[in-house]
VOGU-3710 file (C-alpha; in Angstrom, 3 decimals, decimal comma):
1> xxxxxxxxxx> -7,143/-12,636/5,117  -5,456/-9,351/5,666  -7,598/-6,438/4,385  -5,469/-2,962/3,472  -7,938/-0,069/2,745  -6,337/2,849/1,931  -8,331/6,479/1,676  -8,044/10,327/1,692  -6,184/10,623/-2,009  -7,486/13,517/-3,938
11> xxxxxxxxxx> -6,402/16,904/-6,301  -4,356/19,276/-4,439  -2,422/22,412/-5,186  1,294/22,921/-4,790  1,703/23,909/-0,966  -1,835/22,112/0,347  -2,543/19,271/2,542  -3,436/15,742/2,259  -4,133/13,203/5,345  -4,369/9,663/3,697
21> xxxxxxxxxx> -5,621/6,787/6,098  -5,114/3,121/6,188  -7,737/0,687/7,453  -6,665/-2,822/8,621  -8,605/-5,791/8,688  -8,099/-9,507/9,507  -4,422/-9,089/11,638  -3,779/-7,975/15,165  -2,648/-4,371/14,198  -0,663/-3,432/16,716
31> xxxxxxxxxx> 1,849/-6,421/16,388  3,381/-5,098/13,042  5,031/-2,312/11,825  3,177/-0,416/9,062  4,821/1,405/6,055  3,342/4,063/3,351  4,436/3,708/0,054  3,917/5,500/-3,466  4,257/4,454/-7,301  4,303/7,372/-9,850
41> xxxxxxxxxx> 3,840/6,489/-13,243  7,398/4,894/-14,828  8,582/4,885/-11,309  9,263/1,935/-8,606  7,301/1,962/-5,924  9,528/3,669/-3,221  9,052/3,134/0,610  7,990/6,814/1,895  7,657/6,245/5,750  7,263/3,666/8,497
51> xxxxxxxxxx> 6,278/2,956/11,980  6,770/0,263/14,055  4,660/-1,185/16,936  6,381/0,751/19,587  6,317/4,034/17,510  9,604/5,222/15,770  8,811/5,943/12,360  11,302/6,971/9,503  11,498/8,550/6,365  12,275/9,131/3,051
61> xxxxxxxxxx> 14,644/12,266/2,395  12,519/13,966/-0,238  9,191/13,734/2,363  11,224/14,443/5,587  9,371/17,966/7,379  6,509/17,629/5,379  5,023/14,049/5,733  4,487/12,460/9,427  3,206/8,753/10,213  0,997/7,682/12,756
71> xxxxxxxxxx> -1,112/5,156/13,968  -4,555/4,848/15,992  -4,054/0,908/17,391  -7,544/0,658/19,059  -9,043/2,102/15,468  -6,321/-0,144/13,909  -5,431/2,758/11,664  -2,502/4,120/9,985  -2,369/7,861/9,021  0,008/9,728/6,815
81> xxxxxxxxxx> -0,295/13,764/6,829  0,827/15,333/3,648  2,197/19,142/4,215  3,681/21,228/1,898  2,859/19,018/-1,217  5,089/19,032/-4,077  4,117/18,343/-7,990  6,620/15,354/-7,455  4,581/13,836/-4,379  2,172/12,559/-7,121
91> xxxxxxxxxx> 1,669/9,107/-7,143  -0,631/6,441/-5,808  0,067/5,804/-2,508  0,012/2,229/-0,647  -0,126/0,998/2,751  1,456/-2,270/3,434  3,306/-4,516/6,432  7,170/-3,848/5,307  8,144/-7,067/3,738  4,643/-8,182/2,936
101> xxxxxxxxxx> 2,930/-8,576/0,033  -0,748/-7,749/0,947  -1,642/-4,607/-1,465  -4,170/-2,721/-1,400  -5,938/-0,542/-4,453  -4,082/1,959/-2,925  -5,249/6,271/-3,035  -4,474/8,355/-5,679  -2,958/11,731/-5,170  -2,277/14,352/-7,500
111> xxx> -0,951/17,505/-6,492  -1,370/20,022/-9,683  -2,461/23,739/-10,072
//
C-alpha cells in the first residue's frame, strides 16, 4: 500500500525555477532510498537523481548544477529543485523507490517561452 504523490509541476520559462515534491504514504520513509525520474514524450523514462537513506544523492549529467535532491524524513518528503530550466527538462516527472515499481501520476513540467 505504498502511496507516491508527486506535486509542484507547472509552465516555466527557459532560465526559471521549479521545486517538485514527493509525498509518501504507507512505508517507513526513511528506510529507502528515493529517486526522481522523468518521461518526455517518445522518450524512456530516464533516472534524473537519487538519495539514499543516509543522504548521498547522484545525478544525471544533463541536470548536474542545476537540479539538487533532498529529503524531509519526519515530513516523509522528497524534494527536487529545478534551476536553470532548459526546454529539454520537459517531461513528466516521477518519484519512485529505485528498483520499485510503485508509480505515481507523476507532475508535469513544461518549460517553454
Amino acid at each position: 500500500q505504498v502511496q507516491l504523490v508527486e506535486s509542484g509541476g507547472g509552465l516555466v520559462q527557459p532560465g526559471g525555477s521549479l521545486r517538485l515534491s514527493c509525498a509518501a504514504s504507507g512505508m517507513i520513509f526513511s528506510w529507502y532510498a528515493m529517486g526522481w525520474y522523468r518521461q518526455a514524450p517518445g522518450n524512456e523514462r530516464e533516472l534524473v537523481a537519487t538519495i539514499t537513506s543516509g543522504g548521498t544523492t547522484n545525478y544525471v549529467d544533463s541536470v548536474k548544477g542545476r537540479f539538487t535532491i533532498s529529503r524531509d524524513n519526519a515530513k516523509q518528503i522528497v524534494y527536487l529543485q529545478m534551476n536553470s530550466l532548459k526546454p529539454e527538462d520537459t517531461a513528466v516527472y516521477y518519484c519512485n523507490i529505485p528498483g520499485s515499481d510503485y508509480w505515481g501520476k507523476g507532475t508535469l513540467v513544461t518549460v517553454s517561452s
